[in-house]
N, CA, C and O atoms as CSV, one atom per row, in Angstrom:
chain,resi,resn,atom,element,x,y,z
A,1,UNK,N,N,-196.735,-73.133,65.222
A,1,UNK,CA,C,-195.591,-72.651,65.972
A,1,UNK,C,C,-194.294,-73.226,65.406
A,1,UNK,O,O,-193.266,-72.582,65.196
A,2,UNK,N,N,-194.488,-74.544,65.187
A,2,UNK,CA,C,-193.199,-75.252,64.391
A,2,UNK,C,C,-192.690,-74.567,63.415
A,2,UNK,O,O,-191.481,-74.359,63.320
A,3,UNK,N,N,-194.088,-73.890,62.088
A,3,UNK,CA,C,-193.564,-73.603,61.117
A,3,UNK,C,C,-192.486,-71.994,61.155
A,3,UNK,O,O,-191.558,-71.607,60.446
A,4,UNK,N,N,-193.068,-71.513,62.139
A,4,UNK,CA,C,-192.211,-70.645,61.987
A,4,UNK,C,C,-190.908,-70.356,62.629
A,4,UNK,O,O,-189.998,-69.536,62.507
A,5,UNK,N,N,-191.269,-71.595,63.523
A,5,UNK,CA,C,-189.851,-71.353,64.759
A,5,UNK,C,C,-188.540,-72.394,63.890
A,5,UNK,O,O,-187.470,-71.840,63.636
A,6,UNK,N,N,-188.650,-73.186,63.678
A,6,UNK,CA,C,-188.142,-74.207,62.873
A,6,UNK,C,C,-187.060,-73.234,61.870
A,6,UNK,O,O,-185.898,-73.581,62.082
A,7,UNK,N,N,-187.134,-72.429,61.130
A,7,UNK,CA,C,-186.049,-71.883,60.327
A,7,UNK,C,C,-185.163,-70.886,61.174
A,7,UNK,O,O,-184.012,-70.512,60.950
A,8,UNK,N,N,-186.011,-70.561,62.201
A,8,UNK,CA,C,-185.131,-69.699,63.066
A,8,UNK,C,C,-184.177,-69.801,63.882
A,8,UNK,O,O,-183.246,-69.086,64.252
A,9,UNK,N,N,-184.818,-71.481,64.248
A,9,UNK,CA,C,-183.878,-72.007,65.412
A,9,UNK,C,C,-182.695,-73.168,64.612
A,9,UNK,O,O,-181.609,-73.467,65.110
A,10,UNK,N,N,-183.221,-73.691,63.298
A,10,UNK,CA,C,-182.263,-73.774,62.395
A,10,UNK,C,C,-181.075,-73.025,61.867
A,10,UNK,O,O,-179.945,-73.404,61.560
A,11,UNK,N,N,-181.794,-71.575,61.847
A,11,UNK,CA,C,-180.043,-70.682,61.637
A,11,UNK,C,C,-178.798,-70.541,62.741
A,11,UNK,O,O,-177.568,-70.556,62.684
A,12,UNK,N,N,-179.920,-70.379,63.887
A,12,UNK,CA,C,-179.253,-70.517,65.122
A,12,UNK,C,C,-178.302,-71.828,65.173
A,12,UNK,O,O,-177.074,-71.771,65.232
A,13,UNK,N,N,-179.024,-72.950,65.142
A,13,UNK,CA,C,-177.862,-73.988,65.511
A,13,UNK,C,C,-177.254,-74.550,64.376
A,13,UNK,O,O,-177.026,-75.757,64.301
A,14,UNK,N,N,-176.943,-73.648,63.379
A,14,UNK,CA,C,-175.850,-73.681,62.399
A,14,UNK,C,C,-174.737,-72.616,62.654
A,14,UNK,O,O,-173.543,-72.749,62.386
A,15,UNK,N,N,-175.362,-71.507,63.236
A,15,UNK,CA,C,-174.400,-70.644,63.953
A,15,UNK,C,C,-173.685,-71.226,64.845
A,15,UNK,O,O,-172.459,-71.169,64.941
A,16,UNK,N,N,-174.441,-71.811,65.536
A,16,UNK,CA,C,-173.201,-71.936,66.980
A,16,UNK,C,C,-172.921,-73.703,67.100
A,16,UNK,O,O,-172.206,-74.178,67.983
A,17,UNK,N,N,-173.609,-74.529,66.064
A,17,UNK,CA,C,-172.886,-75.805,65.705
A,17,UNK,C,C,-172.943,-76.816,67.016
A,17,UNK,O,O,-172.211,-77.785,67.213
A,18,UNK,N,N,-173.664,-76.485,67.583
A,18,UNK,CA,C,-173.620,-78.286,68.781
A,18,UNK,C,C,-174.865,-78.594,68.557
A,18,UNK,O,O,-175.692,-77.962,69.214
A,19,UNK,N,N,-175.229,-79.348,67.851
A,19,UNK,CA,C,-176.426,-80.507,67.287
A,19,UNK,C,C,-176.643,-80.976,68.440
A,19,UNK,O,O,-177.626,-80.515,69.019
A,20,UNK,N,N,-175.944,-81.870,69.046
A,20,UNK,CA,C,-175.928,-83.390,70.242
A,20,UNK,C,C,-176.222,-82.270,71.269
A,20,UNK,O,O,-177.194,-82.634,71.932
A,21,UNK,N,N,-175.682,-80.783,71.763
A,21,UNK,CA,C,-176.365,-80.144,72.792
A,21,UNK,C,C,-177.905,-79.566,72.733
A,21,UNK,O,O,-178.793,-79.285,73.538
A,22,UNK,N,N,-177.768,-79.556,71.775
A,22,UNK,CA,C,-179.380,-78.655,71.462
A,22,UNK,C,C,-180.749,-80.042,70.904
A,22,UNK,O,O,-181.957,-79.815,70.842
A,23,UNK,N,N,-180.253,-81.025,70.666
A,23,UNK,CA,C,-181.131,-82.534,70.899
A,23,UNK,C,C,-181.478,-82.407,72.096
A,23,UNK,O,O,-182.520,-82.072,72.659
A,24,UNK,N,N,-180.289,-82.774,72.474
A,24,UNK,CA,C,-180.683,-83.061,74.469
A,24,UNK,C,C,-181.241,-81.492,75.164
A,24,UNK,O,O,-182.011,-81.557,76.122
A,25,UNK,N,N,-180.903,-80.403,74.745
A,25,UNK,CA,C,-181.917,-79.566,75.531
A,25,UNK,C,C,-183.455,-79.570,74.841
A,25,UNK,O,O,-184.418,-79.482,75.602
A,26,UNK,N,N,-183.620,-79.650,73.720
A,26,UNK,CA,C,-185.242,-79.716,73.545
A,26,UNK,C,C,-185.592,-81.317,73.624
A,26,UNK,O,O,-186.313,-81.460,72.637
A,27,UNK,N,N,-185.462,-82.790,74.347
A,27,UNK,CA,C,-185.781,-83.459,75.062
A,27,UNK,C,C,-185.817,-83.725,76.242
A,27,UNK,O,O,-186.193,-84.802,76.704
A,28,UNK,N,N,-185.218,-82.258,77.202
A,28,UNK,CA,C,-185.366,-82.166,78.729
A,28,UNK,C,C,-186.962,-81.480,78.365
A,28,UNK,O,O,-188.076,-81.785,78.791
A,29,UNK,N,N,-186.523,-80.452,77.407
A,29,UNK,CA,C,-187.832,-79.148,77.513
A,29,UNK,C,C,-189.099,-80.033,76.925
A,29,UNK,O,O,-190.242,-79.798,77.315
A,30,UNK,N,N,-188.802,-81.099,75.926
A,30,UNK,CA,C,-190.467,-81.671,75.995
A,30,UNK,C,C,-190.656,-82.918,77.045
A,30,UNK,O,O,-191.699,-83.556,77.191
A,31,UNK,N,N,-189.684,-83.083,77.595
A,31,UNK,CA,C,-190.266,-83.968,78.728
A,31,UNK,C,C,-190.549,-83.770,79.943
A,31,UNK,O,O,-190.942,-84.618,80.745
A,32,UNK,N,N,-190.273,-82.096,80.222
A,32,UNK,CA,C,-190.667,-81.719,81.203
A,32,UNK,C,C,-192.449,-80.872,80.974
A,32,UNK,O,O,-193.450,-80.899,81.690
A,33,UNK,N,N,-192.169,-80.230,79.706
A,33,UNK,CA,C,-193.392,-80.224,78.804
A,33,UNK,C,C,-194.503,-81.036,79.591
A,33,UNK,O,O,-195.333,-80.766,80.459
A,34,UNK,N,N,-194.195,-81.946,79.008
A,34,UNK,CA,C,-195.038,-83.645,79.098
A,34,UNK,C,C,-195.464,-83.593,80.363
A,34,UNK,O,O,-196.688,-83.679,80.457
A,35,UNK,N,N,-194.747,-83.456,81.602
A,35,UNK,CA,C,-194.562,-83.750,82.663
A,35,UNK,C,C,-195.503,-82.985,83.289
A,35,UNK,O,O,-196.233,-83.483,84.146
A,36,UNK,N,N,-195.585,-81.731,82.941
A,36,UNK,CA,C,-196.376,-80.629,83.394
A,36,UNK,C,C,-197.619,-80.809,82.701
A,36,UNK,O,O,-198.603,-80.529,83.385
A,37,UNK,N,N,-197.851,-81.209,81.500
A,37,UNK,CA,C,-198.979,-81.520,81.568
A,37,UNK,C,C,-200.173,-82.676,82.222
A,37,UNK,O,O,-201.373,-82.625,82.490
A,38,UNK,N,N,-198.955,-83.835,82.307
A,38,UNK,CA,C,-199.627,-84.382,83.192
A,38,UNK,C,C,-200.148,-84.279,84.701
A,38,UNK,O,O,-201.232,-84.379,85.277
A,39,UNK,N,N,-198.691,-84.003,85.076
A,39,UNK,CA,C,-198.996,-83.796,87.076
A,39,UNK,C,C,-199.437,-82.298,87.291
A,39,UNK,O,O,-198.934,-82.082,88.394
A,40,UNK,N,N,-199.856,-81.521,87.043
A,40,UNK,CA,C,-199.820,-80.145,87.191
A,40,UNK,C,C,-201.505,-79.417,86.321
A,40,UNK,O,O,-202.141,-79.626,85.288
A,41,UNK,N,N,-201.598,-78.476,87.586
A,41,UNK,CA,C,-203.312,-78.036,87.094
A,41,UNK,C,C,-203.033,-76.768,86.322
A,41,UNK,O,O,-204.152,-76.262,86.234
A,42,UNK,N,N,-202.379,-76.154,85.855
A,42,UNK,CA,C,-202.097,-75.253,85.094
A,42,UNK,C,C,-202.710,-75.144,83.758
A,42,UNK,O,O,-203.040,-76.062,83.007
A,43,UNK,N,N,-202.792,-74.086,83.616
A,43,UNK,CA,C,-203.909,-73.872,81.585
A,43,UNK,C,C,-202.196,-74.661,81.053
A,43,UNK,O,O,-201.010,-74.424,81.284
A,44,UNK,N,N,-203.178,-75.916,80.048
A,44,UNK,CA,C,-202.515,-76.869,79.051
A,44,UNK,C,C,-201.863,-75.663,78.094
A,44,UNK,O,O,-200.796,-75.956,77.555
A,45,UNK,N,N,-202.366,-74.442,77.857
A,45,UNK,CA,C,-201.107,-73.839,76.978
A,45,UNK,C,C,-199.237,-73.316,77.793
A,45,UNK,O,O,-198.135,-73.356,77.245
A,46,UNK,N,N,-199.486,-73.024,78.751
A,46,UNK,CA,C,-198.219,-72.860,79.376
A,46,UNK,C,C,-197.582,-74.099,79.194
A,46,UNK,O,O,-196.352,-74.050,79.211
A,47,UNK,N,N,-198.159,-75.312,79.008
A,47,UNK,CA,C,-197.357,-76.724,78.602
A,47,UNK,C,C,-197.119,-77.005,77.383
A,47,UNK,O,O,-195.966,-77.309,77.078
A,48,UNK,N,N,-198.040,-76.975,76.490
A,48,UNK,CA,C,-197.797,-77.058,74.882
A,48,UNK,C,C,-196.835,-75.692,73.765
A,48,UNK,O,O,-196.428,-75.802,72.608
A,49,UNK,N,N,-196.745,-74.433,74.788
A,49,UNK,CA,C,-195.600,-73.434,74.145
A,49,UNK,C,C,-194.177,-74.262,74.467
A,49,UNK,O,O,-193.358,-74.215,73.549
A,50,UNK,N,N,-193.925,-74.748,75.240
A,50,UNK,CA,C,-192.470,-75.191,74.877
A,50,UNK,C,C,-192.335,-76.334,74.659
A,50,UNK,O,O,-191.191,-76.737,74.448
A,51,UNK,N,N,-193.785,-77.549,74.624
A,51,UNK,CA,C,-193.494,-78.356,73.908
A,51,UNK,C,C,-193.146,-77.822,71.929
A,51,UNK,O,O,-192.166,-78.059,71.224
A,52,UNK,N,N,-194.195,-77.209,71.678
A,52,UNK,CA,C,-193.957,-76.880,70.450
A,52,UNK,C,C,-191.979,-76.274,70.206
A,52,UNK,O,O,-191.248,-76.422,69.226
A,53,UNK,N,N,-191.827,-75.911,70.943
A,53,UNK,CA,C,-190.489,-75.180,70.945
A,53,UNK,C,C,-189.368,-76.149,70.711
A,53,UNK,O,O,-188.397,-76.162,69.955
A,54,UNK,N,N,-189.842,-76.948,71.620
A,54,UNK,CA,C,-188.574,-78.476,71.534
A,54,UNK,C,C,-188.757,-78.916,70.491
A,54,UNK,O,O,-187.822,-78.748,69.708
A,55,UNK,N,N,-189.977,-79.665,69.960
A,55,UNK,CA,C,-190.246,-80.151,69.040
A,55,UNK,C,C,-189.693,-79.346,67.488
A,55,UNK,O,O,-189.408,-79.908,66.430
A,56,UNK,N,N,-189.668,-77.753,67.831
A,56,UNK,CA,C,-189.095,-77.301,66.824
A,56,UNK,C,C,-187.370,-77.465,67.021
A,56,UNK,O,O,-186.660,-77.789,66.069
A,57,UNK,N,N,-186.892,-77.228,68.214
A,57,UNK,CA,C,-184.932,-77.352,68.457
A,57,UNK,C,C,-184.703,-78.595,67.633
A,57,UNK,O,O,-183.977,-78.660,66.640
A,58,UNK,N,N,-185.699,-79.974,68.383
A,58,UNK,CA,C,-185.058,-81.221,67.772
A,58,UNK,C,C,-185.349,-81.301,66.436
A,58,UNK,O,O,-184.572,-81.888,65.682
A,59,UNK,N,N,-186.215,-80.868,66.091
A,59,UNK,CA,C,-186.481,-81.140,64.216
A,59,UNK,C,C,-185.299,-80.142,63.565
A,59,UNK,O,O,-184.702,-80.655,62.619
A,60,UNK,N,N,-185.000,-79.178,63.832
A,60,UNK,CA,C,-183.532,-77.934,63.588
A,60,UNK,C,C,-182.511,-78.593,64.064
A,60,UNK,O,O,-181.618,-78.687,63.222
A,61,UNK,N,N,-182.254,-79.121,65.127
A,61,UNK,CA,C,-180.831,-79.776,64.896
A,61,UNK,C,C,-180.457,-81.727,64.958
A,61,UNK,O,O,-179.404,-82.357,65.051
A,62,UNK,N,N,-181.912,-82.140,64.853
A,62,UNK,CA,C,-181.449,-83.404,64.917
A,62,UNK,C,C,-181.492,-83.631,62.869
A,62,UNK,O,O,-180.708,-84.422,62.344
A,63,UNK,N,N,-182.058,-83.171,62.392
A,63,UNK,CA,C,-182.124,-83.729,60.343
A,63,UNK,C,C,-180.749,-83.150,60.314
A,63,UNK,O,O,-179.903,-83.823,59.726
A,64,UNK,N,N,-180.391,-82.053,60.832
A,64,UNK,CA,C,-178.860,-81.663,59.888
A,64,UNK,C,C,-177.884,-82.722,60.242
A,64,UNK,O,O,-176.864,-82.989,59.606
A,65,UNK,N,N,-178.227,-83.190,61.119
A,65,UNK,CA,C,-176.529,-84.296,61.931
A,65,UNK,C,C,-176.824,-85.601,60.977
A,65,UNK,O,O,-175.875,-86.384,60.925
A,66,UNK,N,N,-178.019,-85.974,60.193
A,66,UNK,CA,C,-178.246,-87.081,59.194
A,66,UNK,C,C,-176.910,-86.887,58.598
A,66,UNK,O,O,-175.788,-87.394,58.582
A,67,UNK,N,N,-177.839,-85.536,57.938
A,67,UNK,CA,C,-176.720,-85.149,56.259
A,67,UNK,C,C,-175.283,-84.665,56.820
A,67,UNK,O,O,-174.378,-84.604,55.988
A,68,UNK,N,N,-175.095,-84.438,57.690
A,68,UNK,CA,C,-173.387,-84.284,58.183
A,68,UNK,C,C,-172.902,-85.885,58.425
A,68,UNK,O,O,-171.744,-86.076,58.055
A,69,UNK,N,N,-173.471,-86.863,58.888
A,69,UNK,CA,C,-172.678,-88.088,59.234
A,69,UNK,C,C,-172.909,-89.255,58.444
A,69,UNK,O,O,-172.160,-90.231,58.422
A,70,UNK,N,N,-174.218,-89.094,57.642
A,70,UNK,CA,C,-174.338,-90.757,56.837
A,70,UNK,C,C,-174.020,-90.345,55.852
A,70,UNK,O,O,-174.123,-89.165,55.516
A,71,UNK,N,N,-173.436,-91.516,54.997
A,71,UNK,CA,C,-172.906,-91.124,53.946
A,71,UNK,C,C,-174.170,-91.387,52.664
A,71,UNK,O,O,-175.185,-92.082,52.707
A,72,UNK,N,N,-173.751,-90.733,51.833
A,72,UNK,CA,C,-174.964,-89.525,50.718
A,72,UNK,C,C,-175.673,-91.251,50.333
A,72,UNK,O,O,-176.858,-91.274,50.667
A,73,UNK,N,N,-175.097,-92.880,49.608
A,73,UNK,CA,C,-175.952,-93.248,49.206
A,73,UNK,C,C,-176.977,-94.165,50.242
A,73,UNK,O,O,-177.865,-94.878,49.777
A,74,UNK,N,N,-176.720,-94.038,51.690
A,74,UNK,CA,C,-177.842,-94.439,52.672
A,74,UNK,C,C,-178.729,-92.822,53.348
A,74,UNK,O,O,-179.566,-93.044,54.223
A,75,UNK,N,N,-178.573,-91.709,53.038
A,75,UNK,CA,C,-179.538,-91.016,53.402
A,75,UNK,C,C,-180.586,-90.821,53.464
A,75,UNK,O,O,-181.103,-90.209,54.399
A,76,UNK,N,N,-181.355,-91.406,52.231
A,76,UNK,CA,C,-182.661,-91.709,52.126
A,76,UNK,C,C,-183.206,-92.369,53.114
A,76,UNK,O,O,-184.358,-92.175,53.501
A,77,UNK,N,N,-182.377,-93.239,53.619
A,77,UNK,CA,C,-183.278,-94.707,54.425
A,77,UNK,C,C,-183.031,-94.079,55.953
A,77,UNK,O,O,-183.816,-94.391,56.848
A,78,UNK,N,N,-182.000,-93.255,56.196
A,78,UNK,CA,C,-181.334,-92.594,57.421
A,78,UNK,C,C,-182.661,-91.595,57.465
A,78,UNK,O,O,-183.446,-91.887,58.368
A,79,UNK,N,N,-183.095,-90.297,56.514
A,79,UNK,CA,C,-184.507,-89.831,57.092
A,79,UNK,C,C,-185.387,-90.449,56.838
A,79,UNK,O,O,-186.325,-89.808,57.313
A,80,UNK,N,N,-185.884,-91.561,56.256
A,80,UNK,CA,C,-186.925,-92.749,56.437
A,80,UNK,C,C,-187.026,-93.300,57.761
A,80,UNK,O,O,-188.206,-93.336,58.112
A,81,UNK,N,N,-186.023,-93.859,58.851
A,81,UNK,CA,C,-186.190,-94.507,59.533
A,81,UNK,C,C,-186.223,-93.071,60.700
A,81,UNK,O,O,-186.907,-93.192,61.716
A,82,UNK,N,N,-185.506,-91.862,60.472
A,82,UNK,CA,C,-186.102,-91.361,61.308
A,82,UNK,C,C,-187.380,-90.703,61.448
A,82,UNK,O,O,-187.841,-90.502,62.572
A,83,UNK,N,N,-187.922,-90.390,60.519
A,83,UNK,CA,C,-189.409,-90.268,60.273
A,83,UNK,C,C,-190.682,-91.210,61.055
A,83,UNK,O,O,-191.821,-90.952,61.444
A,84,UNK,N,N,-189.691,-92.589,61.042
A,84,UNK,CA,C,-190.790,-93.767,61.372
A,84,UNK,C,C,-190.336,-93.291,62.713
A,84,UNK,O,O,-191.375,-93.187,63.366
A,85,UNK,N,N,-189.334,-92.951,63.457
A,85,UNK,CA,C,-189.253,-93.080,64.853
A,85,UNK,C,C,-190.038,-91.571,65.744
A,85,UNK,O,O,-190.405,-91.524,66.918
A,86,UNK,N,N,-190.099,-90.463,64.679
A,86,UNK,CA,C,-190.477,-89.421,65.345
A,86,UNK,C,C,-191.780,-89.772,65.342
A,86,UNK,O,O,-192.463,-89.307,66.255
A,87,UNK,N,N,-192.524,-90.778,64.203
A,87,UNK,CA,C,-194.437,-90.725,64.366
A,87,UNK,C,C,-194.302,-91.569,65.151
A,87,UNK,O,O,-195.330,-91.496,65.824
A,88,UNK,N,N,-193.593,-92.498,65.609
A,88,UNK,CA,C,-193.926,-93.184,66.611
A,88,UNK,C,C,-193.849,-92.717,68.355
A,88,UNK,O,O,-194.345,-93.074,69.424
A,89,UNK,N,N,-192.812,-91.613,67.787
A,89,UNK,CA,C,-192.890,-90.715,69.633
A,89,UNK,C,C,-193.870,-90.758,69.751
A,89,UNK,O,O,-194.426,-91.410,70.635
A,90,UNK,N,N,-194.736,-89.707,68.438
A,90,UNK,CA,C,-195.946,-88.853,68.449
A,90,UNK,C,C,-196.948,-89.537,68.661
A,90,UNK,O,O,-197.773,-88.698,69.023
A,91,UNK,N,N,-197.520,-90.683,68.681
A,91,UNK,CA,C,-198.718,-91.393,68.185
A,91,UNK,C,C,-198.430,-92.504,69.649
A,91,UNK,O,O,-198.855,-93.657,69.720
A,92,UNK,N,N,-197.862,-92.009,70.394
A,92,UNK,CA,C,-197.815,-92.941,71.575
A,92,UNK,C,C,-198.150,-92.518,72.525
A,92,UNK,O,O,-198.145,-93.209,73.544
């Protein structure tokens, strides 16, 4: 689902340019995600379609705000350390 939603929702929030709004809406949508999967008897796919969805907004607009704000010779270490922080969402 990532792979294909991910370039789409990438053009999108280059179109309309608020990074910091579209972070914070796909970390309401996977934590409510989350939420529903835990407290709630519902089929686990009505919970994992918009987790996948968030997970695709924040990967589309949280890497572009790297390369817009750090400067070019710490970028490397800027998606290094965010790499280490997204497997660590994941793996928790």
């Amino acid at each position: 689902m990532s792979a294909v939603l991910s370039p789409l929702l990438g053009g999108l929030v280059d179109l309309w340019g608020r990074n910091i709004f579209c972070v914070l809406v796909s970390v309401v949508i996977t934590l409510v995600s989350h939420l529903s999967l835990a407290f709630s008897d519902y089929n686990p796919y009505y919970s994992m379609v918009p987790m996948g969805i968030g997970y695709s907004l924040m990967c589309s607009s949280l890497w572009p705000m790297i390369a817009l704000n750090v400067p070019l010779p710490r970028q490397g270490t800027a998606f290094g350390k965010l790499e280490i922080v997204l497997k660590i969402m994941m793996f928790n």
